[in-house]
C-alpha beads as a LAMMPS data file, in Angstrom:
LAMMPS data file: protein, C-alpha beads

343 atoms
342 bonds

1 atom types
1 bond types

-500.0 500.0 xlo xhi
-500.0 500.0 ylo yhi
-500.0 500.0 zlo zhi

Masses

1 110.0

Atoms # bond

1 1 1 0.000 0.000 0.000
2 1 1 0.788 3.891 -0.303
3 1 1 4.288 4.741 2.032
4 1 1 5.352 7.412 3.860
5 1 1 8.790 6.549 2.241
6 1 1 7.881 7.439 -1.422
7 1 1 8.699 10.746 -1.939
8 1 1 12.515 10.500 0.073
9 1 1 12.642 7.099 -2.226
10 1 1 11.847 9.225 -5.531
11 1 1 14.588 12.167 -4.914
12 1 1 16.923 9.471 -3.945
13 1 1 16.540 7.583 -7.592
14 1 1 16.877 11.213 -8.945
15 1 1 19.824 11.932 -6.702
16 1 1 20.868 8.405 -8.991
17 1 1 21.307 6.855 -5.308
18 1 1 19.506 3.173 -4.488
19 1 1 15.952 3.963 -2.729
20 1 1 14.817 2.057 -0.191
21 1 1 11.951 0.478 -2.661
22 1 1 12.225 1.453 -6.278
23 1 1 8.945 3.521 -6.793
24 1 1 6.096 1.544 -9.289
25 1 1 4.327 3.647 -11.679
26 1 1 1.827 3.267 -14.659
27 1 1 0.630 5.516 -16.819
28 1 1 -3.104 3.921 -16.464
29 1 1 -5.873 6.639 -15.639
30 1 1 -7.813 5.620 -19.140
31 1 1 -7.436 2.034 -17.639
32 1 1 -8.601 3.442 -14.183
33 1 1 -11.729 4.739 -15.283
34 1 1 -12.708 1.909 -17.096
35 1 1 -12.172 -0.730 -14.231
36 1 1 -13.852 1.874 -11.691
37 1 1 -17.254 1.604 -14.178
38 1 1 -18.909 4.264 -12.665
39 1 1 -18.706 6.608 -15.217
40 1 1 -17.436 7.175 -18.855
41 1 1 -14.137 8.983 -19.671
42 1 1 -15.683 12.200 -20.918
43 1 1 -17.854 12.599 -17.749
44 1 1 -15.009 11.901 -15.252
45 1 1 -12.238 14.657 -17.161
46 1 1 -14.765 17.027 -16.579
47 1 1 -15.405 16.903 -12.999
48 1 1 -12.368 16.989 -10.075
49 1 1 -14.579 15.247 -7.239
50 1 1 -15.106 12.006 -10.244
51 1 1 -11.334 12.797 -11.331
52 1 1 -10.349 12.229 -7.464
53 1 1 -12.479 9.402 -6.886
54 1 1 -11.269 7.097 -9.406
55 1 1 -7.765 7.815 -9.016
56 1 1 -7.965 7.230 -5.251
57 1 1 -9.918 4.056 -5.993
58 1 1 -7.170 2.538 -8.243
59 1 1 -4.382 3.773 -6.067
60 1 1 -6.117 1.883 -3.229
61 1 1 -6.693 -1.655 -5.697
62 1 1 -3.974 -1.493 -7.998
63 1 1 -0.940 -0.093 -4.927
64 1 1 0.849 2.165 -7.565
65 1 1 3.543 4.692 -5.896
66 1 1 1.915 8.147 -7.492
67 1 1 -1.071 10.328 -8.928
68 1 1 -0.583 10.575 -13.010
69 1 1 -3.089 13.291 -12.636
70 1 1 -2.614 14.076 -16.421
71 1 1 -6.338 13.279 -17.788
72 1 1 -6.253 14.420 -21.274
73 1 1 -3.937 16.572 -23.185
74 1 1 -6.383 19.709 -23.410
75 1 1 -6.546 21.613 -20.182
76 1 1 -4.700 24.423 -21.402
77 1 1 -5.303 24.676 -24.835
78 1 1 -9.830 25.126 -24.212
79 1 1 -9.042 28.230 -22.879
80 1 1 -6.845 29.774 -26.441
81 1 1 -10.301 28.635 -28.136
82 1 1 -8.909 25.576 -29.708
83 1 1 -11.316 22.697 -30.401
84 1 1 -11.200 19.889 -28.077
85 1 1 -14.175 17.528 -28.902
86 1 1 -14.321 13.697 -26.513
87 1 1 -17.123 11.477 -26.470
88 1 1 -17.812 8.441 -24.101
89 1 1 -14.302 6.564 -23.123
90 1 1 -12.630 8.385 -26.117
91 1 1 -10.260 11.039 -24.579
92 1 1 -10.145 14.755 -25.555
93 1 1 -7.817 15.887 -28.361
94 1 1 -7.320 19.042 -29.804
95 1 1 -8.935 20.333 -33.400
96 1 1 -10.054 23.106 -34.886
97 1 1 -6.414 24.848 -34.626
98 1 1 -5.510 28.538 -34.154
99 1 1 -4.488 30.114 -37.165
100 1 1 -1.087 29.739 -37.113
101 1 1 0.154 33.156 -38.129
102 1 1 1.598 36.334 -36.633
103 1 1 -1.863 37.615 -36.547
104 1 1 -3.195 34.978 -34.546
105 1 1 -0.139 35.219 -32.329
106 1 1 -1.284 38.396 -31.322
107 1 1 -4.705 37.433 -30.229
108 1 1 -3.630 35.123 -27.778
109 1 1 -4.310 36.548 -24.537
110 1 1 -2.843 34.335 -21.763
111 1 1 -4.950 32.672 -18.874
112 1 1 -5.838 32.172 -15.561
113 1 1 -5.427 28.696 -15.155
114 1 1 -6.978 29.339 -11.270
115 1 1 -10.929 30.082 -13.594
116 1 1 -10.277 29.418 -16.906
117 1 1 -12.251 26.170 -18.767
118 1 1 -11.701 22.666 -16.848
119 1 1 -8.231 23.868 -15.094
120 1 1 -10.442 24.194 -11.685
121 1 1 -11.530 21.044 -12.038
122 1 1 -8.135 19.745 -12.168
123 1 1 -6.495 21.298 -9.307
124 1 1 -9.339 20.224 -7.577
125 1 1 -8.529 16.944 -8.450
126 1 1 -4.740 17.539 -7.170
127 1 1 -5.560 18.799 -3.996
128 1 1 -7.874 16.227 -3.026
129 1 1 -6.051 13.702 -3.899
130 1 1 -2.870 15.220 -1.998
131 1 1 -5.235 15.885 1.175
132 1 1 -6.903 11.806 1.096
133 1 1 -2.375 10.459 0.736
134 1 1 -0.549 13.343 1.780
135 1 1 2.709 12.203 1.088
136 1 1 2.424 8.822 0.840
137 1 1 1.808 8.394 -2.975
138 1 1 3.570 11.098 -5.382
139 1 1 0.852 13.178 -6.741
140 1 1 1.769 14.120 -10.495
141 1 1 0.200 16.918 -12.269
142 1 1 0.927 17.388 -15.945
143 1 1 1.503 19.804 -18.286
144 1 1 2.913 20.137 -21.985
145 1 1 6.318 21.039 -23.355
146 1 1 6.530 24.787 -25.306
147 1 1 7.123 23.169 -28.779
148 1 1 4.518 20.588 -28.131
149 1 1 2.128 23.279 -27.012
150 1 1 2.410 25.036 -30.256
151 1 1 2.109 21.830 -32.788
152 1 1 -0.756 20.924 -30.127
153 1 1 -3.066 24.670 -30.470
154 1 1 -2.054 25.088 -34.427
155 1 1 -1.668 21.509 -35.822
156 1 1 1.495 19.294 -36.287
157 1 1 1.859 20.066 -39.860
158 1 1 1.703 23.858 -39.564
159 1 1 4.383 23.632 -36.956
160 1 1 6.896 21.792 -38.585
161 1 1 6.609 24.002 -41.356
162 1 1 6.798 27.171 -39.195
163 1 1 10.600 26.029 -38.528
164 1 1 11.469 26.433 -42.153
165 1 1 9.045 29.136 -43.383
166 1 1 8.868 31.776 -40.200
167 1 1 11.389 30.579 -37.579
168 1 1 11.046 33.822 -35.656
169 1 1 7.186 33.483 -35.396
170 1 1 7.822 29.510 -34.324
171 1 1 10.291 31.008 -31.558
172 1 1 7.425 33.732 -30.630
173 1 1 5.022 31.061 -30.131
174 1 1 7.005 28.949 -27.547
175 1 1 7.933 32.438 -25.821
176 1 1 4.045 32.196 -25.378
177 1 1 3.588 29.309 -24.243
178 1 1 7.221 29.255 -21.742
179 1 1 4.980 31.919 -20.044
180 1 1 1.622 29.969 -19.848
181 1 1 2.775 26.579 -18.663
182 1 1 4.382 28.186 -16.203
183 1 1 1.381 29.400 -14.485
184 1 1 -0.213 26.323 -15.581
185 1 1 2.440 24.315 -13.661
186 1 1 2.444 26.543 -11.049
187 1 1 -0.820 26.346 -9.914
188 1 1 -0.515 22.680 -9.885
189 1 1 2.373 23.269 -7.202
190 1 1 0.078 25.390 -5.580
191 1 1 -2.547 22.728 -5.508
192 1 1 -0.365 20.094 -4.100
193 1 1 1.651 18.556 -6.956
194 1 1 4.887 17.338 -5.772
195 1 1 6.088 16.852 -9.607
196 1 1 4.637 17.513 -13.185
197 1 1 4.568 15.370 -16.146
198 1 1 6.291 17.041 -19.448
199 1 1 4.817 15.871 -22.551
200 1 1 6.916 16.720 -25.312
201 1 1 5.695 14.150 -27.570
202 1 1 6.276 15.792 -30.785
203 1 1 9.455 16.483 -30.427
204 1 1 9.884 12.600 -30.524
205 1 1 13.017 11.240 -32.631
206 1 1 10.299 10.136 -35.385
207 1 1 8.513 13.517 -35.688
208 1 1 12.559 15.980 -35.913
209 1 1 15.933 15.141 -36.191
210 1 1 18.274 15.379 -33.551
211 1 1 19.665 18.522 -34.674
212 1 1 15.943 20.087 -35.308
213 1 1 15.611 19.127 -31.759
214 1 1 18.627 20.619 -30.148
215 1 1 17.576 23.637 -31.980
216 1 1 13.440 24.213 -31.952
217 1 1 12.505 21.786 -29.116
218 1 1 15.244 22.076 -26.791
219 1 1 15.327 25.871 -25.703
220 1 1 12.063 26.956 -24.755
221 1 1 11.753 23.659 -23.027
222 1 1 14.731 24.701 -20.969
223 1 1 13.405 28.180 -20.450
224 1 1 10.380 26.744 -18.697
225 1 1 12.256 23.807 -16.886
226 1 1 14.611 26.705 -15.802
227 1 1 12.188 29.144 -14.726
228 1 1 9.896 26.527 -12.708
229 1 1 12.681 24.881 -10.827
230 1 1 14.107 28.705 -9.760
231 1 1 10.938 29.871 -8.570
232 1 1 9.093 27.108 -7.361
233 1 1 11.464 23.959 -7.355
234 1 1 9.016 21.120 -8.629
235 1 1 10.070 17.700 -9.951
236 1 1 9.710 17.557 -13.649
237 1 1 9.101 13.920 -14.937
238 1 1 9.833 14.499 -19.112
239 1 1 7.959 12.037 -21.653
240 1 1 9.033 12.343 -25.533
241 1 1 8.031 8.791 -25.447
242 1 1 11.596 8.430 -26.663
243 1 1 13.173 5.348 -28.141
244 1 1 16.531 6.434 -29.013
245 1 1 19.749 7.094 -26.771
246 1 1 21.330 9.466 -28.362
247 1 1 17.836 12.279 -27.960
248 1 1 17.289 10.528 -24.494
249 1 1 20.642 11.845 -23.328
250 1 1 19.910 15.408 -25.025
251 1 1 17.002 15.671 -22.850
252 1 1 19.382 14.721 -19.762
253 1 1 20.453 18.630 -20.529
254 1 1 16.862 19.882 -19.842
255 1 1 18.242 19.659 -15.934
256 1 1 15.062 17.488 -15.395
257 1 1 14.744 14.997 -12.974
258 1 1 13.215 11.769 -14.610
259 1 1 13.943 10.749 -18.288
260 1 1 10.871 8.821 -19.501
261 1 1 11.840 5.760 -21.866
262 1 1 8.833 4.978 -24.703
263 1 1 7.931 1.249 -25.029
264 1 1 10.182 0.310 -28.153
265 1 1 13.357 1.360 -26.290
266 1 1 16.160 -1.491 -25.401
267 1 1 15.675 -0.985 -22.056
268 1 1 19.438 -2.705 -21.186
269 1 1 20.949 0.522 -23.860
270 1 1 19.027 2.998 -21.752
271 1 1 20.336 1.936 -18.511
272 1 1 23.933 1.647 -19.904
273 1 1 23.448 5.118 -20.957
274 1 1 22.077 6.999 -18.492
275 1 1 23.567 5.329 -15.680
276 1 1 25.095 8.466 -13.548
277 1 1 23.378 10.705 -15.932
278 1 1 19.789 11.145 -15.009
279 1 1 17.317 9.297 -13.179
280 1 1 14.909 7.008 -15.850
281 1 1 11.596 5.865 -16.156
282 1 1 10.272 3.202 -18.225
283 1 1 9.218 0.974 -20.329
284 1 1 6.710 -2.097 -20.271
285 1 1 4.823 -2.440 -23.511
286 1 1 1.192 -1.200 -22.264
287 1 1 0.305 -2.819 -25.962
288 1 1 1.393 -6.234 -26.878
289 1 1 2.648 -7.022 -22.971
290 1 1 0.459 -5.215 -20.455
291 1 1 -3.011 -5.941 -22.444
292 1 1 -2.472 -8.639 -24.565
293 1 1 -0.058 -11.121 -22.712
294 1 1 -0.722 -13.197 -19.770
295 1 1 -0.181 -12.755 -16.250
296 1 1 2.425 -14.624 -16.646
297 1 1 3.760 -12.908 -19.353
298 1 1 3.294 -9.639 -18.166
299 1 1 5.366 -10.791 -14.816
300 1 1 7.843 -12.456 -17.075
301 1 1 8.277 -8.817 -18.659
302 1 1 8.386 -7.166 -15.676
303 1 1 10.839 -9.403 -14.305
304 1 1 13.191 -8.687 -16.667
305 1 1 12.946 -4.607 -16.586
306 1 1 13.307 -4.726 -12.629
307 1 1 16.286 -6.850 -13.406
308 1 1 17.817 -5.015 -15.667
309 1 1 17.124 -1.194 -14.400
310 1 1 17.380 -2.009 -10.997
311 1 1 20.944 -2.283 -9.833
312 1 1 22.913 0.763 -9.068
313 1 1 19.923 3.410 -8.853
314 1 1 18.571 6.119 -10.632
315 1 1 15.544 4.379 -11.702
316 1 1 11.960 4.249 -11.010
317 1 1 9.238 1.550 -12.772
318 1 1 6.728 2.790 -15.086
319 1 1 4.726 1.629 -18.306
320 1 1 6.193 3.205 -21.394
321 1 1 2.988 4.655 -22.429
322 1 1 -0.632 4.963 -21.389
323 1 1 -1.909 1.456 -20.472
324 1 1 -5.377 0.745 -22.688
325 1 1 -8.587 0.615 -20.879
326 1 1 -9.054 -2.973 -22.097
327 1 1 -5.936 -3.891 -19.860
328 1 1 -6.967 -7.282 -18.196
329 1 1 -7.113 -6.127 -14.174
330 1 1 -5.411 -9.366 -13.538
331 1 1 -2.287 -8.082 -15.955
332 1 1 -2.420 -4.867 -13.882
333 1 1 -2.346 -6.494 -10.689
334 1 1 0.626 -9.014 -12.084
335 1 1 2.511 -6.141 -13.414
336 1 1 2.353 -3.936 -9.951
337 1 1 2.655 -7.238 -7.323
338 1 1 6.045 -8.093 -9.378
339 1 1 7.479 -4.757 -9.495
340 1 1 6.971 -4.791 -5.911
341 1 1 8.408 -8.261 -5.350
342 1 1 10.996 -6.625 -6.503
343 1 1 11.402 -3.348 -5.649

Bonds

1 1 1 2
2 1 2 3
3 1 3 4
4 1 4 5
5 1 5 6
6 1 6 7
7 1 7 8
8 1 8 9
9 1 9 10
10 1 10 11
11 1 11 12
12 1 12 13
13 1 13 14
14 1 14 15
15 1 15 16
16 1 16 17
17 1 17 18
18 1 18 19
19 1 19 20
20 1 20 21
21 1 21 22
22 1 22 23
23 1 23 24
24 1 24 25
25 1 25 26
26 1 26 27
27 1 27 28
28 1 28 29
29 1 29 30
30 1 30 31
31 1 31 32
32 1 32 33
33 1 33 34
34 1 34 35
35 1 35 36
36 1 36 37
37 1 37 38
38 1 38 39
39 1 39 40
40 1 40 41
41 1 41 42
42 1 42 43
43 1 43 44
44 1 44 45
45 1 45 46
46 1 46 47
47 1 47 48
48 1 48 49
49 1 49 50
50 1 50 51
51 1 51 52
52 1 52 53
53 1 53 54
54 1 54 55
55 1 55 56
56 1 56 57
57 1 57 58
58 1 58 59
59 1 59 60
60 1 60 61
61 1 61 62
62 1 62 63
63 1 63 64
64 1 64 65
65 1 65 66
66 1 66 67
67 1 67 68
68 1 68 69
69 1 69 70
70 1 70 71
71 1 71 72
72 1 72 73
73 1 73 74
74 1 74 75
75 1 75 76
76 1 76 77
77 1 77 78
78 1 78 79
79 1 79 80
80 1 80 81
81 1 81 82
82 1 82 83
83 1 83 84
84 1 84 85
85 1 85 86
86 1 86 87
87 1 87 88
88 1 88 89
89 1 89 90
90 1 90 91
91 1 91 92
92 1 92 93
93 1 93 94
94 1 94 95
95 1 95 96
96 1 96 97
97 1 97 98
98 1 98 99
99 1 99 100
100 1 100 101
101 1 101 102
102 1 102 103
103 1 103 104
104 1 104 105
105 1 105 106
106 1 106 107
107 1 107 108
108 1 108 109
109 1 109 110
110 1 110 111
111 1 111 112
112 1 112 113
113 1 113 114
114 1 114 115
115 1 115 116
116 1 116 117
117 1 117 118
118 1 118 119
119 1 119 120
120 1 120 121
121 1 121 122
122 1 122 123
123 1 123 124
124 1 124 125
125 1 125 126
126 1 126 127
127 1 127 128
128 1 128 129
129 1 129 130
130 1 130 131
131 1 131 132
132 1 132 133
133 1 133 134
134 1 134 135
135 1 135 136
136 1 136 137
137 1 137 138
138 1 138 139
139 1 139 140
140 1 140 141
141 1 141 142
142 1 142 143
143 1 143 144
144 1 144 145
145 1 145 146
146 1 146 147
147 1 147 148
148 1 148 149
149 1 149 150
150 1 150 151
151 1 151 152
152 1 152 153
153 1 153 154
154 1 154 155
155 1 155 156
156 1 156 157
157 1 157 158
158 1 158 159
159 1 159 160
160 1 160 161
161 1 161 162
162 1 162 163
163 1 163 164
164 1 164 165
165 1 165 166
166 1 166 167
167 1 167 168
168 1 168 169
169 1 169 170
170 1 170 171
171 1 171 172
172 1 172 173
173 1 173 174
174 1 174 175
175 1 175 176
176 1 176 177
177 1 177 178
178 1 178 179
179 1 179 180
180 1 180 181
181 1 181 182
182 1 182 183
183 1 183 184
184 1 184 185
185 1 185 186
186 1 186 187
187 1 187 188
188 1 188 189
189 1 189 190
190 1 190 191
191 1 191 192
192 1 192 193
193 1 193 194
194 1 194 195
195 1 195 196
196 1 196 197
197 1 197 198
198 1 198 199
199 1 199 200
200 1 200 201
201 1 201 202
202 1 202 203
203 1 203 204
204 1 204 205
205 1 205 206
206 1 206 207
207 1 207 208
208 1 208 209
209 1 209 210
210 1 210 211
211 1 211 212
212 1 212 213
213 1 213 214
214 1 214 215
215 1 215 216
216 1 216 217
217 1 217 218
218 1 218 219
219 1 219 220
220 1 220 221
221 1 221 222
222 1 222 223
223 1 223 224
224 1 224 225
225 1 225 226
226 1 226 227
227 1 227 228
228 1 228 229
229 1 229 230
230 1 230 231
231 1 231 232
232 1 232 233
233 1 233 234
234 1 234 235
235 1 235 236
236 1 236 237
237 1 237 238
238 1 238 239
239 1 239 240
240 1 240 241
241 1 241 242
242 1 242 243
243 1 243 244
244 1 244 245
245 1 245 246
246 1 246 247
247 1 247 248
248 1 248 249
249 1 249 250
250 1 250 251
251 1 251 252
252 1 252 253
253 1 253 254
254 1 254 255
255 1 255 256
256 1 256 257
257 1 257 258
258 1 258 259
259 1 259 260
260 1 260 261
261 1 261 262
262 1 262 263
263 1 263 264
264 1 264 265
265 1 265 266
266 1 266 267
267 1 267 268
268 1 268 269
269 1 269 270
270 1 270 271
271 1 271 272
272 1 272 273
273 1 273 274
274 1 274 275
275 1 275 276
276 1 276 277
277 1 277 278
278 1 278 279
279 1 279 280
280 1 280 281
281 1 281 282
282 1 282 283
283 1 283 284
284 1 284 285
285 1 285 286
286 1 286 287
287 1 287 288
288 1 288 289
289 1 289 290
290 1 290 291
291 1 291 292
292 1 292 293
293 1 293 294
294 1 294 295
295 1 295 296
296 1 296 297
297 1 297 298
298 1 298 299
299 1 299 300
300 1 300 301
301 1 301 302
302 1 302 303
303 1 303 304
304 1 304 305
305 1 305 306
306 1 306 307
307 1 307 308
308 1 308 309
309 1 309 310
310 1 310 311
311 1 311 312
312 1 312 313
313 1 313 314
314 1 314 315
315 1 315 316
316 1 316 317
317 1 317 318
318 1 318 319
319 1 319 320
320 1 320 321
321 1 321 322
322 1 322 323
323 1 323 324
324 1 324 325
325 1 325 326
326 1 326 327
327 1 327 328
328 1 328 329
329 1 329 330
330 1 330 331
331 1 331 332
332 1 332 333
333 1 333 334
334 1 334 335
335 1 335 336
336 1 336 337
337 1 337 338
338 1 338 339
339 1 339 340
340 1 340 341
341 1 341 342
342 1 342 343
């Protein structure tokens, strides 16, 4: 069950010491919902008293270590006026774009993430579910990256191109966002967050090339990182969902504390790499493992990442993406009992 040892065990795989107990994460709120039945996706993300009682319900089954209080990917784009459409068990994503010129730059207005759209009903979410553990599980709050924030509010397409066709306006555009995530993440702190998730999924080796990362991705993403640990001093957990060594150990410059490995990754080549580095995350297949294997399968799995990640530190368990709400309950309980075994 939830310790009072978690958080000292976290910022001692950060510090890349041996915790106690290796913390045991998944990344499994669309799975959460669906085992807790009581409602549908789109009716819990809208509501922090449903938000905080299904997460405290599968803490309390499933024994995971933190709080991914992530939800959806929307929070803070609603507010801008981009389109954000869900239905049923089918998460919010964002659509209907902003126009992605100078023009529409200058409309933005930024946001009080304390009364704008759902945000509320988030941070109500963080702060009960901080007051019902306290500091017993690691309550997570997320947030997105600058460059994915801008590919997320004016489309993927439009942003890649913006690095080749109107770098400056691309730049002025994370600027914007370096500014709003930070009061976005802020409040989360505020709320009772003792770390925030990072998406910066489309800055993912597939989507740029290493150099287009150094150079797009990389600096506003340090200007927030920067700027939040300064002022408020938060744990930053960063997912590209990244496969490759070579862009996991450019985000090791970030300065953030946890490096989170995507499921294709040779989990023995991250360790090797980041070994006295930075602390990792990572990486059971939530796909072909975690729903469609076996118990047995799934422990054999885990088995082998505990092995492998385990020895020397700097390491905490996770999934390598978001577990699918068809996960088999008895695969989740087989995957968290044997990371524990082990931990």
């Amino acid at each position: 069950m939830a310790y009072d040892g978690v958080i000292e065990d976290v910022k001692t795989a950060i510090a890349l010491g041996e915790p106690t107990r290796i913390p045991v994460f998944a990344l499994s709120e669309e799975f959460d919902v669906k085992w807790y039945g009581k409602w549908d996706y789109e009716t819990v993300c809208q509501d922090g008293d449903k938000i905080a009682e299904v997460w405290i319900a599968a803490i309390e089954e499933f024994d995971y270590d933190w709080a991914w209080v992530q939800v959806d990917d929307c929070f803070e784009f609603e507010p801008l006026g981009v389109g954000c459409p869900g239905e049923g068990d089918i998460l919010r994503a964002t659509q209907d774009h902003l126009e992605c010129t100078r023009p529409g730059l200058d409309s933005w207005r930024l946001f009080d993430p304390l009364t704008a759209g759902r945000v509320p009903e988030k941070l109500k979410a963080i702060r009960k579910i901080r007051e019902h553990f306290g500091n017993t599980v690691l309550v997570q709050g997320a947030a997105a990256a600058p460059y994915s924030c801008v590919g997320l509010a004016c489309g993927l397409t439009e942003t890649m191109m913006l690095a080749m066709t109107d770098r400056a306006l691309l730049d002025d555009m994370c600027a914007f966002f370096v500014e709003q995530q930070y009061r976005f993440i802020k409040a989360q702190v505020d709320a009772g967050a003792h770390a925030i998730w990072l998406g910066d999924c489309n800055a993912y080796s597939s989507m740029i090339s290493i150099d287009q990362y150094r150079d797009v991705a990389f600096p506003s993403c340090k200007e927030l990182v920067d700027h939040c640990k300064q002022d408020f001093g938060t744990i930053f957990h960063l997912h590209n969902s990244e496969t490759k060594v070579p862009y996991l150990l450019e985000e090791a410059k970030l300065g953030v504390d946890i490096i989170s490995a995507g499921p294709d990754a040779d989990i023995a080549a991250v360790k090797e790499a980041m070994t006295g580095t930075c602390c990792f995350s990572g990486n059971l297949d939530p796909i072909e493992v975690l729903m469609r294997g076996t118990p047995e399968q799934v422990a054999a799995e885990t088995e082998r990442i505990m092995q492998t990640c385990k020895p020397g530190g700097g390491y905490v368990f996770n999934t390598g993406e978001m577990n699918p709400r068809d996960t088999p309950a008895e695969n989740m309980h087989a995957m968290i009992q044997t990371a524990k075994r082990l931990a």
